[in-house]
C-alpha positions as CSV (number, residue, x, y, z in Angstrom):
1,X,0.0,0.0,0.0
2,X,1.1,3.6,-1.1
3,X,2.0,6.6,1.7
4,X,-1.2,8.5,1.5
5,X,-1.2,11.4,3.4
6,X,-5.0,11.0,5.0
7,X,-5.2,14.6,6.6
8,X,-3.2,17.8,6.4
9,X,-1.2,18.7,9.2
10,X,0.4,21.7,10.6
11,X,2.8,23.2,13.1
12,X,6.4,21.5,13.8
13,X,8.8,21.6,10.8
14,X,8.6,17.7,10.8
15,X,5.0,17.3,9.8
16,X,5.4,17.7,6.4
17,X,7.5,14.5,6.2
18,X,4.7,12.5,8.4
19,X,2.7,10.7,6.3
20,X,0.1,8.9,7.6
21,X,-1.1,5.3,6.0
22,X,-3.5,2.2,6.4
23,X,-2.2,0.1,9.0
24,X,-1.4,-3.4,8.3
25,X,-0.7,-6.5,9.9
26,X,3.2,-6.4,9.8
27,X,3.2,-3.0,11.5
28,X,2.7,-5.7,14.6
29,X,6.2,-5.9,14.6
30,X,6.7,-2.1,16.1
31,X,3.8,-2.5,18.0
32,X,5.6,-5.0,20.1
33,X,8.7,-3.6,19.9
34,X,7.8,-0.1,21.4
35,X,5.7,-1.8,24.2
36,X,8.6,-4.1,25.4
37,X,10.5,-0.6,26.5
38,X,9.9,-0.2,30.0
39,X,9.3,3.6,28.8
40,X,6.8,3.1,27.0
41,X,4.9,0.5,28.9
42,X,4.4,2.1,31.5
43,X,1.5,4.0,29.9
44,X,-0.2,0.4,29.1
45,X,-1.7,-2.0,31.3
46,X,0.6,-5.1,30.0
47,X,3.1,-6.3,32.3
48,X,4.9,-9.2,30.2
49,X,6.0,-10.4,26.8
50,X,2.6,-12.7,26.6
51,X,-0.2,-10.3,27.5
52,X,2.1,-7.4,24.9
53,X,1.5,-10.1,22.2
54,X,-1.9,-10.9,23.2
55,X,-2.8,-6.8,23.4
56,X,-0.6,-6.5,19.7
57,X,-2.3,-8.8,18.0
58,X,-5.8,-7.3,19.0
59,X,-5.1,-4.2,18.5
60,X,-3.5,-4.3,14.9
61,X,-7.2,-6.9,14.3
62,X,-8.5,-3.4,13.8
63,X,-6.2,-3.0,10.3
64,X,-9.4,-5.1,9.1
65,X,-12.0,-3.0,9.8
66,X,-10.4,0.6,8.1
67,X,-9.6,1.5,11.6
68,X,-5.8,1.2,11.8
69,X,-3.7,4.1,10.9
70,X,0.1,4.1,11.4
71,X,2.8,7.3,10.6
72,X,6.2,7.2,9.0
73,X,8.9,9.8,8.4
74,X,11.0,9.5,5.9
75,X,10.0,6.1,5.2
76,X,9.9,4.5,8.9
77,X,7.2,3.7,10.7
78,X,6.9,6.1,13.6
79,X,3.5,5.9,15.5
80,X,0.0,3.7,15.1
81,X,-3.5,4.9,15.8
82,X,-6.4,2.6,16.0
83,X,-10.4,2.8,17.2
84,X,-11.8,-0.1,18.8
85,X,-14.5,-0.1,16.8
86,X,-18.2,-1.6,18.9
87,X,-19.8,-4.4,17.5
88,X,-23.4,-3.5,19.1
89,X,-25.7,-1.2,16.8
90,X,-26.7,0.8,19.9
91,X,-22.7,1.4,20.9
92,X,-21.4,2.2,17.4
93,X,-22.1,6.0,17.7
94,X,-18.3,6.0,19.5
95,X,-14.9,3.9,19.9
96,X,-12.1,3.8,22.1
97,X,-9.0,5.0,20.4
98,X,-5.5,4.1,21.8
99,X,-2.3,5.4,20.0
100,X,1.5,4.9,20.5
101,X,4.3,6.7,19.3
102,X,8.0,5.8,19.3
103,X,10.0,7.3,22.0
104,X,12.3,9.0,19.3
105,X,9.6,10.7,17.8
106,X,7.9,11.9,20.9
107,X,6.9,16.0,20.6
108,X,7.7,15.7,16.4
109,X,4.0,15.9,15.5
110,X,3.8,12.5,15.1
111,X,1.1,11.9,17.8
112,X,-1.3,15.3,16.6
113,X,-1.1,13.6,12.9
114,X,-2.2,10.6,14.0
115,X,-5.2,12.3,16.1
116,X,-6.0,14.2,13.3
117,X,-6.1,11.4,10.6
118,X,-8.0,9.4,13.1
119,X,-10.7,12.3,13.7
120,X,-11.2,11.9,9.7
121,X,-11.7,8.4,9.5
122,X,-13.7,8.5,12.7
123,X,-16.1,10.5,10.8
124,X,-16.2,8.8,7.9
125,X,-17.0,5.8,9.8
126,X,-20.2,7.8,11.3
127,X,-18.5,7.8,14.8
128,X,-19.7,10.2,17.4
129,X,-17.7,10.3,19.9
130,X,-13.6,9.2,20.8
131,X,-12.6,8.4,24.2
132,X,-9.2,7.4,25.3
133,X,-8.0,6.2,28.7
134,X,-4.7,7.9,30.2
135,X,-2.8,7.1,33.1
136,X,-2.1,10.0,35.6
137,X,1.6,11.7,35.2
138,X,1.5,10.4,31.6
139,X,2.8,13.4,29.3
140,X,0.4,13.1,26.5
141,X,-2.3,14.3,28.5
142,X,-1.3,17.8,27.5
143,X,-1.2,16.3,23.7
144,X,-5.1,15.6,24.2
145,X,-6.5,18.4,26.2
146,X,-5.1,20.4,23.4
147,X,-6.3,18.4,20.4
148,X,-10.0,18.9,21.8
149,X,-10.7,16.0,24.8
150,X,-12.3,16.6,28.4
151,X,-11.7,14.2,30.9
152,X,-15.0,13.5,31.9
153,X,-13.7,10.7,34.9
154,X,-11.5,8.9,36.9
155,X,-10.9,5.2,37.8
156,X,-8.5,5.6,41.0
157,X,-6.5,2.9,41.6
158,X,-6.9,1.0,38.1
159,X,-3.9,-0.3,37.8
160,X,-1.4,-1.9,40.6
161,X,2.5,-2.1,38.9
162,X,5.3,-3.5,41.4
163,X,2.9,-1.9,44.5
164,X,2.3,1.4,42.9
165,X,-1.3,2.4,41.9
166,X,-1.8,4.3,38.9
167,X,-5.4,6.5,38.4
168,X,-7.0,6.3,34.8
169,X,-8.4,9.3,33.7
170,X,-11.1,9.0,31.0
171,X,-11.0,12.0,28.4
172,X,-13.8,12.3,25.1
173,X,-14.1,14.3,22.3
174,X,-17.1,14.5,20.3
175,X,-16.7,15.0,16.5
């Protein structure tokens, strides 16, 4: 599949070289690879190498349904974008979205692309409403208050890593 810039972006000096694309099955591989840094999964509720693979090969299911988007510059893959798209007529008026960047290309203008271009196929898809989940301390927040979501709740205490809880804040935009 060709680089097909899906929405048009603005700001850094970088996202003119982010293109965004379909996702596909093989971007599984950076999936993975960017959860297994400790960095990185620290913003996800995985804890080993089998529940990663287990979360991976859900998420990039999605490539399937039109609702798997994934960045590059200059050629490499960069970030992925996805909406957990409902099954139930009454629920499909809105989807989850979850989206990872790699650490290298963290504040570049990858993660507003991909927010943007997701947005667009949202729409097209006749979805409503995003939500996202984001764990407190976690910089992206910032990232999302700014492209247009509330936090609308809390889930203290969601998740328990090595005797630390962690709140989940629940933030929505509606399209």
């Amino acid at each position: 599949m060709t680089n097909t810039l899906l929405a048009p972006f603005g700001g850094s000096r970088l996202d003119k070289k982010i293109h965004i694309r379909e996702g596909v099955l093989e971007d599984k591989s950076y999936l993975v690879s960017w959860l297994k840094h400790p960095e990185t999964l620290r913003w996800f509720p995985m804890c080993n190498d089998a529940e990663i693979e287990d979360a991976a090969n859900y998420w990039i299911s999605f490539a399937n349904k039109g609702a798997l988007l994934t960045a590059e510059y200059e050629g490499a893959v960069c970030g992925i974008i996805n909406l957990y798209i409902q099954q139930e007529e009454k629920l499909k008026h809105h989807a989850l979205l979850a989206i990872i960047v790699a650490e290298e290309m963290r504040g570049k203008g990858v993660g507003k692309a991909l927010l943007q271009a997701i947005e667009e196929r949202a729409k097209k898809l006749q979805i409503e409403i995003l939500h996202l989940e984001v764990y407190d301390q976690n910089p992206a927040i910032y990232l999302y208050e700014k492209m247009g979501f509330i936090k609308f709740g809390e889930h203290a205490e969601f998740v328990r890593d090595k005797m630390r809880y962690v709140t989940k804040h629940c933030m929505q935009k509606i399209l």
